[in-house]
Gaussian input, Z-matrix of N, CA and C with variables (Angstrom, degrees):
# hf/3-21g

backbone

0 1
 N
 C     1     B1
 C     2     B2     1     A1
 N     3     B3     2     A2     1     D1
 C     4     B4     3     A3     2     D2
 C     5     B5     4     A4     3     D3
 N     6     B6     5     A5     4     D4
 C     7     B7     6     A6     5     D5
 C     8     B8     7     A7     6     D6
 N     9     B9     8     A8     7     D7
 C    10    B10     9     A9     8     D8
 C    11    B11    10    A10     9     D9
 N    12    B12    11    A11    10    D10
 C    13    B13    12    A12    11    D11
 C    14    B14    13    A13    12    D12
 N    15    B15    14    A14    13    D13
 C    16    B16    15    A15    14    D14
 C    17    B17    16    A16    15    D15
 N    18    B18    17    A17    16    D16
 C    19    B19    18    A18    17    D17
 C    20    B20    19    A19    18    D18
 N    21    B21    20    A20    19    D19
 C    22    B22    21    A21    20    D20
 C    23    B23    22    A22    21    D21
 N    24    B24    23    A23    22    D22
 C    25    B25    24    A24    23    D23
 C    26    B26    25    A25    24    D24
 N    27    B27    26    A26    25    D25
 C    28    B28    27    A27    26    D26
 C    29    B29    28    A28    27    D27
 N    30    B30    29    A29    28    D28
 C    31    B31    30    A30    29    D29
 C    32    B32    31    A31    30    D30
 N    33    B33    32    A32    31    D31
 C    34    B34    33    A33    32    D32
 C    35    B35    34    A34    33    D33
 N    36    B36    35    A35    34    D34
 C    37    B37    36    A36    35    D35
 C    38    B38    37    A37    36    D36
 N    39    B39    38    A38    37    D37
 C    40    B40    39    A39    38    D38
 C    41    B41    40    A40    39    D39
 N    42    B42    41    A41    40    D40
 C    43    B43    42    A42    41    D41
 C    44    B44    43    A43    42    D42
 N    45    B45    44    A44    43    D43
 C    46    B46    45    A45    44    D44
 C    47    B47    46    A46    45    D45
 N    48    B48    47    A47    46    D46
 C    49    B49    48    A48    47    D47
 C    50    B50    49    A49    48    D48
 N    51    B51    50    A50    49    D49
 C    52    B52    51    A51    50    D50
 C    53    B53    52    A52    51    D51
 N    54    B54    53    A53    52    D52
 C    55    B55    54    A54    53    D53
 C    56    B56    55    A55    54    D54
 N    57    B57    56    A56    55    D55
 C    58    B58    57    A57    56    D56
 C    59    B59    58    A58    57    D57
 N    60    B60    59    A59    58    D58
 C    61    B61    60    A60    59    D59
 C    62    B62    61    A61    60    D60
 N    63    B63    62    A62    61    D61
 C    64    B64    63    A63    62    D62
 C    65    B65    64    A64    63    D63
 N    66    B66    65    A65    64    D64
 C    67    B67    66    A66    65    D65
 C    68    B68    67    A67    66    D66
 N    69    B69    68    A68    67    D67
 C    70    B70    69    A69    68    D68
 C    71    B71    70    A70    69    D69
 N    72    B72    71    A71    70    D70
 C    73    B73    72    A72    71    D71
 C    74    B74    73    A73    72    D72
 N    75    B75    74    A74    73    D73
 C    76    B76    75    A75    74    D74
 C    77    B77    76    A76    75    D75
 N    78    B78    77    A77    76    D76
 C    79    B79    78    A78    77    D77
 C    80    B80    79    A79    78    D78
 N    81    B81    80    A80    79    D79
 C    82    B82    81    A81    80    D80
 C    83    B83    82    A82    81    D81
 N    84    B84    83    A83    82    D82
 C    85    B85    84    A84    83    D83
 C    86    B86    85    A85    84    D84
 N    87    B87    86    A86    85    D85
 C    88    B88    87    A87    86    D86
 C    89    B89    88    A88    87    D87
 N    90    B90    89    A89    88    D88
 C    91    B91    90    A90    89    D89
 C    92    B92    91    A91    90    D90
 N    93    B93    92    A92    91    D91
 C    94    B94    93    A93    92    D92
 C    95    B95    94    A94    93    D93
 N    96    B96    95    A95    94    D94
 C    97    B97    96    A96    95    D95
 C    98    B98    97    A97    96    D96
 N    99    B99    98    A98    97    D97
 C   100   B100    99    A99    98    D98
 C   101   B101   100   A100    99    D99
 N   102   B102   101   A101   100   D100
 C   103   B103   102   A102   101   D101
 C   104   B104   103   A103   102   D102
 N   105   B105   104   A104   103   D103
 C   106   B106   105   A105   104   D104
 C   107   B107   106   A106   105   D105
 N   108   B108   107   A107   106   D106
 C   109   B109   108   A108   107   D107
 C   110   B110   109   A109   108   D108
 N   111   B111   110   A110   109   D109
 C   112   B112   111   A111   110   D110
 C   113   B113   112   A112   111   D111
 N   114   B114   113   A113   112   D112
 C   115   B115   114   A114   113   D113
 C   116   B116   115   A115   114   D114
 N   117   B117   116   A116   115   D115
 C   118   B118   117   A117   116   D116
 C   119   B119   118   A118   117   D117
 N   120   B120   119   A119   118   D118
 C   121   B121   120   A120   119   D119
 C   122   B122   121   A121   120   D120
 N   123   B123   122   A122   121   D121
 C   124   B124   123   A123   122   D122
 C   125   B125   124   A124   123   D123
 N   126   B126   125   A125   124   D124
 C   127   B127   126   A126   125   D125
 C   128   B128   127   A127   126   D126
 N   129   B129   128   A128   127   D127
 C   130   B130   129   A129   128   D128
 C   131   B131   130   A130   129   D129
 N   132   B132   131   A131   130   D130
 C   133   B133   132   A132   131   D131
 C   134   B134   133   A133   132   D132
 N   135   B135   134   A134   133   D133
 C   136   B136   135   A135   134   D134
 C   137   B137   136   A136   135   D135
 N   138   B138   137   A137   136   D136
 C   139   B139   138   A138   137   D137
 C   140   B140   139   A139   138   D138
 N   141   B141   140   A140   139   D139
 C   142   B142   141   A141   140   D140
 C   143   B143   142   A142   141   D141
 N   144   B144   143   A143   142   D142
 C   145   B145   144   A144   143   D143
 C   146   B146   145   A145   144   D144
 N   147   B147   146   A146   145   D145
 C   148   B148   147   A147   146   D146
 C   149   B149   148   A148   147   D147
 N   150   B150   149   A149   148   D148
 C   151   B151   150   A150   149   D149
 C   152   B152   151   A151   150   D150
 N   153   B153   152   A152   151   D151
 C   154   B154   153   A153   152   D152
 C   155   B155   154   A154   153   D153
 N   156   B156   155   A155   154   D154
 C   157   B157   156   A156   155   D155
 C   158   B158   157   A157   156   D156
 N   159   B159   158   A158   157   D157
 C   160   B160   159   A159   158   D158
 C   161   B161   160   A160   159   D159
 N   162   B162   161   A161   160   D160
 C   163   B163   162   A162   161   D161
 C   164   B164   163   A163   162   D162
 N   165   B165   164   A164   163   D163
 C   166   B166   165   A165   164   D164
 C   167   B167   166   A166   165   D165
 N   168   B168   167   A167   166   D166
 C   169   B169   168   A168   167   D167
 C   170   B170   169   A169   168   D168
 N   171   B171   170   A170   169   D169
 C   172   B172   171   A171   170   D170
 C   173   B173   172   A172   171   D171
 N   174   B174   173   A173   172   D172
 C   175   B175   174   A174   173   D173
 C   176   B176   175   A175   174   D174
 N   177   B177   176   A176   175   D175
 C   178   B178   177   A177   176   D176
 C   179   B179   178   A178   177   D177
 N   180   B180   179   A179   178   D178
 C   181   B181   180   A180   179   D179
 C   182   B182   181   A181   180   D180
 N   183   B183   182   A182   181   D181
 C   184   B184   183   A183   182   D182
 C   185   B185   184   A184   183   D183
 N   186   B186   185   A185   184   D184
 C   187   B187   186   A186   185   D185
 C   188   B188   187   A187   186   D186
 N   189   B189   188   A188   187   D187
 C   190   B190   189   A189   188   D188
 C   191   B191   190   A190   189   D189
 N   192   B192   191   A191   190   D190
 C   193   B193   192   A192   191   D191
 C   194   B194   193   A193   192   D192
 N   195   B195   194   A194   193   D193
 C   196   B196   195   A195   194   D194
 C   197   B197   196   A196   195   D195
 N   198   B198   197   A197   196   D196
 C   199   B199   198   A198   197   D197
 C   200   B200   199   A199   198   D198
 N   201   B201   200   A200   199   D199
 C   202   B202   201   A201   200   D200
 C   203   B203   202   A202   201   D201
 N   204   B204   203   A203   202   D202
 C   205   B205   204   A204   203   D203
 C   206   B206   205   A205   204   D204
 N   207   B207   206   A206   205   D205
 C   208   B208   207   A207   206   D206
 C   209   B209   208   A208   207   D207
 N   210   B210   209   A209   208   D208
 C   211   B211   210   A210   209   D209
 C   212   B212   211   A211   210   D210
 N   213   B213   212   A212   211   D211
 C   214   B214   213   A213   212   D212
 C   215   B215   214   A214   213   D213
 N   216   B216   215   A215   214   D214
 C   217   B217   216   A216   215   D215
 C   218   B218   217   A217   216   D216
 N   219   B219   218   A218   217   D217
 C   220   B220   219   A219   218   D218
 C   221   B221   220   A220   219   D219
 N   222   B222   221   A221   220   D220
 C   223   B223   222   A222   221   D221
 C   224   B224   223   A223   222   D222
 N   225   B225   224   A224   223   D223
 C   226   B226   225   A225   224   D224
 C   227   B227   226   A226   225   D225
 N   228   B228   227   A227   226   D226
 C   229   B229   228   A228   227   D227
 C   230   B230   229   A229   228   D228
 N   231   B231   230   A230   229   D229
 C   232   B232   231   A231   230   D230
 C   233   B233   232   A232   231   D231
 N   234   B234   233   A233   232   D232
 C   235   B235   234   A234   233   D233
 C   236   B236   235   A235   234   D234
 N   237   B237   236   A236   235   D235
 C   238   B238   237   A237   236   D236
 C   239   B239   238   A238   237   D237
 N   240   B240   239   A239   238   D238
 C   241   B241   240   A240   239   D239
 C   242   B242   241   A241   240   D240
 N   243   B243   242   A242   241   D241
 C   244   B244   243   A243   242   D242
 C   245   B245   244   A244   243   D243
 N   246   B246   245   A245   244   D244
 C   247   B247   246   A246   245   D245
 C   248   B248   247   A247   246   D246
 N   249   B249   248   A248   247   D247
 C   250   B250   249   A249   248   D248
 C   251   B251   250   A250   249   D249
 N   252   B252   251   A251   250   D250
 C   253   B253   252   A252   251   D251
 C   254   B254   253   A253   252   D252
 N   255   B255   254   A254   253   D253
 C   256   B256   255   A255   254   D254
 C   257   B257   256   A256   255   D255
 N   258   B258   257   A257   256   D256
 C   259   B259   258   A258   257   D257
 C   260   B260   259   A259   258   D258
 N   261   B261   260   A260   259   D259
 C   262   B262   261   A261   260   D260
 C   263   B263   262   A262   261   D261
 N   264   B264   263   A263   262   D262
 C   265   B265   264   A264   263   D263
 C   266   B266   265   A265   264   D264
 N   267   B267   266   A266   265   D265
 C   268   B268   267   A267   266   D266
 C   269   B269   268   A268   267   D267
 N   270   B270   269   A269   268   D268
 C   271   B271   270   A270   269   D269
 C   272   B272   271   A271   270   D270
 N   273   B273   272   A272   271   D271
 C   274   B274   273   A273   272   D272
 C   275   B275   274   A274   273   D273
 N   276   B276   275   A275   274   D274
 C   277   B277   276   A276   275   D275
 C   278   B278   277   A277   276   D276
 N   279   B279   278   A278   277   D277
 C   280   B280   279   A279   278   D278
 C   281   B281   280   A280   279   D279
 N   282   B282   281   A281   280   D280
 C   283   B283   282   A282   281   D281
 C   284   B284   283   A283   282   D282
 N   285   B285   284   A284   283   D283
 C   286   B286   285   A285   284   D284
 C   287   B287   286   A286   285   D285
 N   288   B288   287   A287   286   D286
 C   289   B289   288   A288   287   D287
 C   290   B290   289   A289   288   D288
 N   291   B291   290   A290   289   D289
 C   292   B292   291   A291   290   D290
 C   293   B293   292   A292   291   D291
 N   294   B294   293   A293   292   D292
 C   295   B295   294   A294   293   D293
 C   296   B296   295   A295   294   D294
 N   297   B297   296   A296   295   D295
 C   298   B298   297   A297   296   D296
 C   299   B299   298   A298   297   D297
 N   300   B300   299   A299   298   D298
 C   301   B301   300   A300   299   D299
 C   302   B302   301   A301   300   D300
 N   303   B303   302   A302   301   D301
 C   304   B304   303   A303   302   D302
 C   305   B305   304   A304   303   D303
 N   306   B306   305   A305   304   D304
 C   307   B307   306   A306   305   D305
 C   308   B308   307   A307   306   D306
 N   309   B309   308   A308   307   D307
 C   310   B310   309   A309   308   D308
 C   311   B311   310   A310   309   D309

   B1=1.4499
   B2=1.5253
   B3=1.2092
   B4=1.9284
   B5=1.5205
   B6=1.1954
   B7=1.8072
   B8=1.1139
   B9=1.9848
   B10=1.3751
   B11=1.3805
   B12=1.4336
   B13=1.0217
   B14=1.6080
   B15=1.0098
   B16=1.4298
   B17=1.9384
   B18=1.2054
   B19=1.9383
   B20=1.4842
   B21=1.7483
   B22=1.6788
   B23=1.6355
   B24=1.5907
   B25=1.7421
   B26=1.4922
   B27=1.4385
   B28=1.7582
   B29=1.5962
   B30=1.5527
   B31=1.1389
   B32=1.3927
   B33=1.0370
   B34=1.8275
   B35=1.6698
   B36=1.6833
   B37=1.1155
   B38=1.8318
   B39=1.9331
   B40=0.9766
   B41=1.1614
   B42=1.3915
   B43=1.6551
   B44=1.3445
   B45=1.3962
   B46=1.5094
   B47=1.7760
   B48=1.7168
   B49=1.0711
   B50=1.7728
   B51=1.2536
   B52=1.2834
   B53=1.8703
   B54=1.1556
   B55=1.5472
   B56=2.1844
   B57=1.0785
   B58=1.6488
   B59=1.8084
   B60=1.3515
   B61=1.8630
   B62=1.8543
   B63=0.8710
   B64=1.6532
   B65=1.4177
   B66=1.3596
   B67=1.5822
   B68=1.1593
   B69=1.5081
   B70=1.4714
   B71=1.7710
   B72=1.5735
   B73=0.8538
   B74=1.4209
   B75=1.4026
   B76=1.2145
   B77=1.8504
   B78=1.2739
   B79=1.6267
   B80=1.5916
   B81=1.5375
   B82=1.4340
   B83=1.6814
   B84=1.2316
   B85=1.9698
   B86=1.4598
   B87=1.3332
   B88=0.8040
   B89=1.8847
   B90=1.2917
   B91=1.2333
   B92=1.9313
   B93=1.4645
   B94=1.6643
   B95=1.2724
   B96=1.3586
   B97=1.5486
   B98=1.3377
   B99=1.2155
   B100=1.7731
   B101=1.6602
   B102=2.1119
   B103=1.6405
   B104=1.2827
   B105=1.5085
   B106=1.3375
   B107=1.3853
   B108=1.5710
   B109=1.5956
   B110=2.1669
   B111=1.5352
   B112=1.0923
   B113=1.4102
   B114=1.3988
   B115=1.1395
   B116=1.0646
   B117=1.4575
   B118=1.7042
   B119=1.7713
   B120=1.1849
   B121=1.5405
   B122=1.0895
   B123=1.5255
   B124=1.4584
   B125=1.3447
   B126=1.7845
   B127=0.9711
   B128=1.2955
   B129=1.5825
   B130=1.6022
   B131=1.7108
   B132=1.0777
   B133=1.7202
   B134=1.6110
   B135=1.6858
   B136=1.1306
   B137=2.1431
   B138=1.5113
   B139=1.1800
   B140=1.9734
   B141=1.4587
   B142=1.4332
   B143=1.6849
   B144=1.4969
   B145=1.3106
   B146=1.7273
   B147=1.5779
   B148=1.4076
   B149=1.9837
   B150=1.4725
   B151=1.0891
   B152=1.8898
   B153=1.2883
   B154=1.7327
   B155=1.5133
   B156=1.5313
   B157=1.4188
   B158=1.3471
   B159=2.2469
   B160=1.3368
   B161=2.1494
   B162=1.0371
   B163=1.1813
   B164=1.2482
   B165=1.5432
   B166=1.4363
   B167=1.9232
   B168=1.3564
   B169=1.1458
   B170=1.6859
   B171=1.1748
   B172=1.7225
   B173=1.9582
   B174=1.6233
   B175=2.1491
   B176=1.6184
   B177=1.2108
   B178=1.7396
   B179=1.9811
   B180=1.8471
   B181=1.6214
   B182=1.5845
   B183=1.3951
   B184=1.4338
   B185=1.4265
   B186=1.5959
   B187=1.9030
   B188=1.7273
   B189=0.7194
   B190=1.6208
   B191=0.8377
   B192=1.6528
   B193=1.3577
   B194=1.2621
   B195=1.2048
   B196=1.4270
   B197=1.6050
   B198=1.0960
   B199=1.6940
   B200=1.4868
   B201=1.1453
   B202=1.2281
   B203=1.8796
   B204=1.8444
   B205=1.0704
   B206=1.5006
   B207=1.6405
   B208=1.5367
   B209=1.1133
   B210=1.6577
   B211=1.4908
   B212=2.2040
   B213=1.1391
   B214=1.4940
   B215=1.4676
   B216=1.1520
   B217=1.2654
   B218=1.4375
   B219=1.1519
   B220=1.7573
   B221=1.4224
   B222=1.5990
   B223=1.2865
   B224=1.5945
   B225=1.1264
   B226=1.8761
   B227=1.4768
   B228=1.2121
   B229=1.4757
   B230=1.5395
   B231=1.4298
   B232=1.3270
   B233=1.4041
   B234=1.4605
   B235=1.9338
   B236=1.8448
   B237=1.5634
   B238=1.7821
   B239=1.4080
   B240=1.6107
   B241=1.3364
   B242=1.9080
   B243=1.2552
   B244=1.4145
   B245=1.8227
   B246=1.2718
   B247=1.3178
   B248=1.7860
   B249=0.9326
   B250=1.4942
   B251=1.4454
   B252=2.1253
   B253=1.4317
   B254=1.5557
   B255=1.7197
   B256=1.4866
   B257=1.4699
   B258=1.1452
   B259=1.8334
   B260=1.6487
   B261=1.3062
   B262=1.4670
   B263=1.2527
   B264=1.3666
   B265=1.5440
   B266=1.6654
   B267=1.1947
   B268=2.0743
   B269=1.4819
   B270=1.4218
   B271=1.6736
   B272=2.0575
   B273=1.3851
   B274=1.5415
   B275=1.4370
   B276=1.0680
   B277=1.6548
   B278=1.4427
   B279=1.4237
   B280=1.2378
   B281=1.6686
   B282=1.0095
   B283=1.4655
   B284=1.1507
   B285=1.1819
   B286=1.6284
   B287=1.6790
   B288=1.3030
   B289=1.4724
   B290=1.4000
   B291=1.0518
   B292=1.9990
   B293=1.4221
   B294=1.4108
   B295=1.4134
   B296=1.4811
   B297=1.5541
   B298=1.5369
   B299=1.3710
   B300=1.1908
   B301=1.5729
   B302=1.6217
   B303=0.9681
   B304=1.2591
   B305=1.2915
   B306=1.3990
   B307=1.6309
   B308=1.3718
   B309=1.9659
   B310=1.1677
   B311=1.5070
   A1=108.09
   A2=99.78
   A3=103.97
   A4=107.28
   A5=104.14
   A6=130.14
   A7=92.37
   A8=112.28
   A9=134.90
   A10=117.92
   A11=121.56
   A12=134.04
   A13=103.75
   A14=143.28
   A15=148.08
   A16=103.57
   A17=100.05
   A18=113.31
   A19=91.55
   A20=129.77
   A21=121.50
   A22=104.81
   A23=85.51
   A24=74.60
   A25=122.99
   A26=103.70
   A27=129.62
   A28=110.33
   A29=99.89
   A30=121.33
   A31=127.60
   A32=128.83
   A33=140.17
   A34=113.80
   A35=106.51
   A36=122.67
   A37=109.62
   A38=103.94
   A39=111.40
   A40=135.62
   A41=113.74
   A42=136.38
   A43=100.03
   A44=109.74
   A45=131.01
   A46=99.62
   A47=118.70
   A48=148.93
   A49=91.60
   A50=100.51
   A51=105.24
   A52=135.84
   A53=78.76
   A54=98.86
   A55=100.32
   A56=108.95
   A57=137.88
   A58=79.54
   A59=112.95
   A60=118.31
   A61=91.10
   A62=114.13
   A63=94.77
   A64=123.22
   A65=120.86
   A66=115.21
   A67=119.82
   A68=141.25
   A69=171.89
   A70=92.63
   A71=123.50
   A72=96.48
   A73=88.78
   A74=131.04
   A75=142.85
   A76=99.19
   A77=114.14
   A78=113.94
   A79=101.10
   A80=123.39
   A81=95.89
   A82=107.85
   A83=114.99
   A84=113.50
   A85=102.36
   A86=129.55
   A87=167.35
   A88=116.07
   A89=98.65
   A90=79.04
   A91=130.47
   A92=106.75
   A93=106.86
   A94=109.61
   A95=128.94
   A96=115.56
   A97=117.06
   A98=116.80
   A99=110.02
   A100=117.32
   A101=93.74
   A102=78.06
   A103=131.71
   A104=120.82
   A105=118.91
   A106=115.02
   A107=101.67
   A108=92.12
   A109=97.36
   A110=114.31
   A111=107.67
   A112=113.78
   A113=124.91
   A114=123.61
   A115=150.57
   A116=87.76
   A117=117.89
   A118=115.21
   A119=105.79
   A120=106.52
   A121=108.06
   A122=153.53
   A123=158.57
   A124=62.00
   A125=147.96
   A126=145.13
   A127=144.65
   A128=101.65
   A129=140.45
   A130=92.16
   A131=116.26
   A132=121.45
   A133=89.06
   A134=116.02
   A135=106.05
   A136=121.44
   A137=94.98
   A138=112.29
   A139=86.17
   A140=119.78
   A141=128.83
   A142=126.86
   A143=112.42
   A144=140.23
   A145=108.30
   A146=93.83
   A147=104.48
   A148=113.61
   A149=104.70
   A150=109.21
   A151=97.98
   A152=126.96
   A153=135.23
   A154=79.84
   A155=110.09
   A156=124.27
   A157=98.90
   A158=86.29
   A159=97.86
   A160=103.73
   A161=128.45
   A162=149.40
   A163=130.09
   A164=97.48
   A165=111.05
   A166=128.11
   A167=99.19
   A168=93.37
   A169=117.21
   A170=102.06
   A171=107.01
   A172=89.70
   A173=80.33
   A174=72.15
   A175=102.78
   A176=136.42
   A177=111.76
   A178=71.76
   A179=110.09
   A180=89.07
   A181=124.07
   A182=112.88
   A183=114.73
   A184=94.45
   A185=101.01
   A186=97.77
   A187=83.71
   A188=140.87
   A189=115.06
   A190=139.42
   A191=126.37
   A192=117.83
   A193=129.89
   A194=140.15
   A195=149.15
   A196=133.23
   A197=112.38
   A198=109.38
   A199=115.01
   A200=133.68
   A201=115.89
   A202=93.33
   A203=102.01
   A204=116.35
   A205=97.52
   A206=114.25
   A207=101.19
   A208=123.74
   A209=130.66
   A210=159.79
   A211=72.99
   A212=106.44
   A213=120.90
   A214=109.08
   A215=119.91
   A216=113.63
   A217=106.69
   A218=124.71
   A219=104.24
   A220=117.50
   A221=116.09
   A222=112.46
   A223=109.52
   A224=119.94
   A225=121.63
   A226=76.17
   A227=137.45
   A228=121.10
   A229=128.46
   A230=112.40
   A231=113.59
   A232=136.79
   A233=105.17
   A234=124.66
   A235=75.88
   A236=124.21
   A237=105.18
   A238=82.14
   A239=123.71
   A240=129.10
   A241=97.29
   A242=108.50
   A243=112.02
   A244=127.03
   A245=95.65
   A246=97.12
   A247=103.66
   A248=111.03
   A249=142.96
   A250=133.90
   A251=109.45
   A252=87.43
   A253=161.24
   A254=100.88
   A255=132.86
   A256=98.34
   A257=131.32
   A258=118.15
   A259=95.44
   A260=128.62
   A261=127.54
   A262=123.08
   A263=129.74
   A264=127.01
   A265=94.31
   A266=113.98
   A267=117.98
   A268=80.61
   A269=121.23
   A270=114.64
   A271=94.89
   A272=120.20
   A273=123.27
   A274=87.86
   A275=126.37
   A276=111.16
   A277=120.23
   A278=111.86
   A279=138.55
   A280=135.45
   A281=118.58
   A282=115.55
   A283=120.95
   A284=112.43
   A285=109.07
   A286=111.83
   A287=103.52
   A288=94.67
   A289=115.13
   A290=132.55
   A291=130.94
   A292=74.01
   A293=120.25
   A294=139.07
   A295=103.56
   A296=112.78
   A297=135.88
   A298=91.39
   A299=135.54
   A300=121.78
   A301=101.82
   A302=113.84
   A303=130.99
   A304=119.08
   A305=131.93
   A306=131.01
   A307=116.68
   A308=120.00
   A309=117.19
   A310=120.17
   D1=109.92
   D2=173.59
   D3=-86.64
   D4=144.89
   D5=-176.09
   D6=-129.55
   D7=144.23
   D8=128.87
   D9=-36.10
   D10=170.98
   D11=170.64
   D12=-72.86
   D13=5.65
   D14=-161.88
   D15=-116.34
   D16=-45.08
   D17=174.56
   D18=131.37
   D19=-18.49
   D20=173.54
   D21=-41.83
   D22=130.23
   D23=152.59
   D24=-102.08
   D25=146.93
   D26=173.83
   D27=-17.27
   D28=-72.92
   D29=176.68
   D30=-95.06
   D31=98.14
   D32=175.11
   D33=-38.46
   D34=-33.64
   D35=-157.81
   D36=-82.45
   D37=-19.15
   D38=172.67
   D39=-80.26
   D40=-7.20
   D41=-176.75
   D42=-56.50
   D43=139.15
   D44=168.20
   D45=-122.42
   D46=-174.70
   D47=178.76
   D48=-79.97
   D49=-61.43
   D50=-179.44
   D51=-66.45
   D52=-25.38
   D53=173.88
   D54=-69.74
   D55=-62.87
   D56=162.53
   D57=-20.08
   D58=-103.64
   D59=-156.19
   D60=-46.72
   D61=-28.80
   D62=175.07
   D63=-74.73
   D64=-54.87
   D65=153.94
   D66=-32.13
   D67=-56.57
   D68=124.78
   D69=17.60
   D70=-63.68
   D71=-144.46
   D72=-115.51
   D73=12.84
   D74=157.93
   D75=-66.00
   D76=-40.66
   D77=-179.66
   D78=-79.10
   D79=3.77
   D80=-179.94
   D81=71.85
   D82=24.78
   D83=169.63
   D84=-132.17
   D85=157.50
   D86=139.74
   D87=-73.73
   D88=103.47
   D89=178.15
   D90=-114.37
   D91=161.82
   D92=-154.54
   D93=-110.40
   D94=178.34
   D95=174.87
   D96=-74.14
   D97=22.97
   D98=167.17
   D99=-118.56
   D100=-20.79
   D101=144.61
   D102=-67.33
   D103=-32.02
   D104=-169.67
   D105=-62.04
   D106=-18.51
   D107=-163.03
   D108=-81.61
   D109=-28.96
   D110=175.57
   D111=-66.59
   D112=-33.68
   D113=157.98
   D114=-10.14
   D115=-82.90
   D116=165.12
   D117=-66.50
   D118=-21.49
   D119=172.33
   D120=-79.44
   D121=-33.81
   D122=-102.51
   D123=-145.45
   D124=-103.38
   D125=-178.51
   D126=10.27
   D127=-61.75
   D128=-171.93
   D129=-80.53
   D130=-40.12
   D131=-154.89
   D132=-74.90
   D133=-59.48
   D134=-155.30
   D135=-81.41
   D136=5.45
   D137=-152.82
   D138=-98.87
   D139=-29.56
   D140=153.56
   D141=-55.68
   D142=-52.55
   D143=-139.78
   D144=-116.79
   D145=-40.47
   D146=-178.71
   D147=59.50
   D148=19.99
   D149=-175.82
   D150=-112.73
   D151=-167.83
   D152=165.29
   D153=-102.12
   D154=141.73
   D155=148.34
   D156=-88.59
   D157=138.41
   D158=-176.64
   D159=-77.17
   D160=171.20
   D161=153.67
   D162=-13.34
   D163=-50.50
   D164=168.69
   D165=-80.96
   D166=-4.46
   D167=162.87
   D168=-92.26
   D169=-23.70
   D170=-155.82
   D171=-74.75
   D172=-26.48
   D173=176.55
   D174=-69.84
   D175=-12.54
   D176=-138.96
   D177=-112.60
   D178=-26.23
   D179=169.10
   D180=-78.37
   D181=18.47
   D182=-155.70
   D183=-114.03
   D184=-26.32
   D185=-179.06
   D186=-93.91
   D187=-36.03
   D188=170.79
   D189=-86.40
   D190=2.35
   D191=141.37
   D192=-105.30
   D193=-9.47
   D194=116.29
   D195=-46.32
   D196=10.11
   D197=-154.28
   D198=13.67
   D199=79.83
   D200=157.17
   D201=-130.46
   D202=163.55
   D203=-161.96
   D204=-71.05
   D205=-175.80
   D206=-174.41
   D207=-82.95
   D208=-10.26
   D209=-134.73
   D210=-99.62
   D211=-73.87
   D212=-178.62
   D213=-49.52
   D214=-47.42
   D215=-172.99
   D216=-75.17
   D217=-37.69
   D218=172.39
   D219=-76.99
   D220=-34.63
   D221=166.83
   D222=-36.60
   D223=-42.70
   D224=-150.67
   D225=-81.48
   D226=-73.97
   D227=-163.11
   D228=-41.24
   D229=-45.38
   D230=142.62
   D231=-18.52
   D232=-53.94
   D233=-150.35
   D234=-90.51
   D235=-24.29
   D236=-153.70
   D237=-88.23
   D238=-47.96
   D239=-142.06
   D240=-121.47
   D241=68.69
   D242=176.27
   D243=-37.81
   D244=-22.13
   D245=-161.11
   D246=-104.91
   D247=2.31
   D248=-159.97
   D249=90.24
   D250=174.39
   D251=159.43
   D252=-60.56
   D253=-36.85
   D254=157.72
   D255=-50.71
   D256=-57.30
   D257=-145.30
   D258=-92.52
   D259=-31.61
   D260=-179.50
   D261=-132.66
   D262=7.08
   D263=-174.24
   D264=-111.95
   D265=-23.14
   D266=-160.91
   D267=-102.77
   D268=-45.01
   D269=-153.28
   D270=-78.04
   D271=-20.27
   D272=176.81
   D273=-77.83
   D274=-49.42
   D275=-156.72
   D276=-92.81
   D277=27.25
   D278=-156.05
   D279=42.26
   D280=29.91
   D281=-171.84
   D282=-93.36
   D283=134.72
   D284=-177.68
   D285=-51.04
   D286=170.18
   D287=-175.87
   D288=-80.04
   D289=173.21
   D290=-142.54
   D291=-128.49
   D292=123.41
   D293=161.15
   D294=-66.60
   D295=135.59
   D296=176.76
   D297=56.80
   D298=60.01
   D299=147.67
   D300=-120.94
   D301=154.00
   D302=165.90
   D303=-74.31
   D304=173.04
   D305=178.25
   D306=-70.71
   D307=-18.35
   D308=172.46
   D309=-51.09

């Protein structure tokens, strides 16, 4: 598995489950079935799109598969991925890092 100088990996295409709890615990998380579900969305999106989903979608899948409103649903991404989405939710789900985004 090749990494940036940042811990992204190179290749998106190389991401495993397992690769995921290793990033995971390089961030100091543990992760639960509601990371997985951002996970697997961040995953699913780019494996269609071949692009990073921005933020605002992973909330609008978070009020629909959790029902919670959207205020909650980004809060929860926050509460999973403390450090943000860009720096720990894209870097678990392997994506290289998203040029001009910020850590939100």
């Amino acid at each position: 598995m090749k990494r940036d100088e940042e811990g992204y990996l190179v290749n998106p295409e190389d991401w495993t489950k397992e690769i995921a709890i290793e990033l995971a615990k390089e961030e100091q998380l543990e992760l639960n079935d509601e990371c997985w579900i951002v996970i697997d969305f961040i995953r699913d999106y780019y494996s269609k799109r071949k692009i990073v989903v921005d933020i605002r979608h992973v909330v609008k899948h978070l009020v629909n598969e959790l029902d919670y409103d959207k205020k909650q649903a980004r809060n929860q991404i926050f509460k999973l991925f403390p450090y943000g989405y860009v720096k720990q939710a894209c870097k678990i789900a392997g994506m290289k890092r998203p040029r001009g985004w910020s850590s939100g």
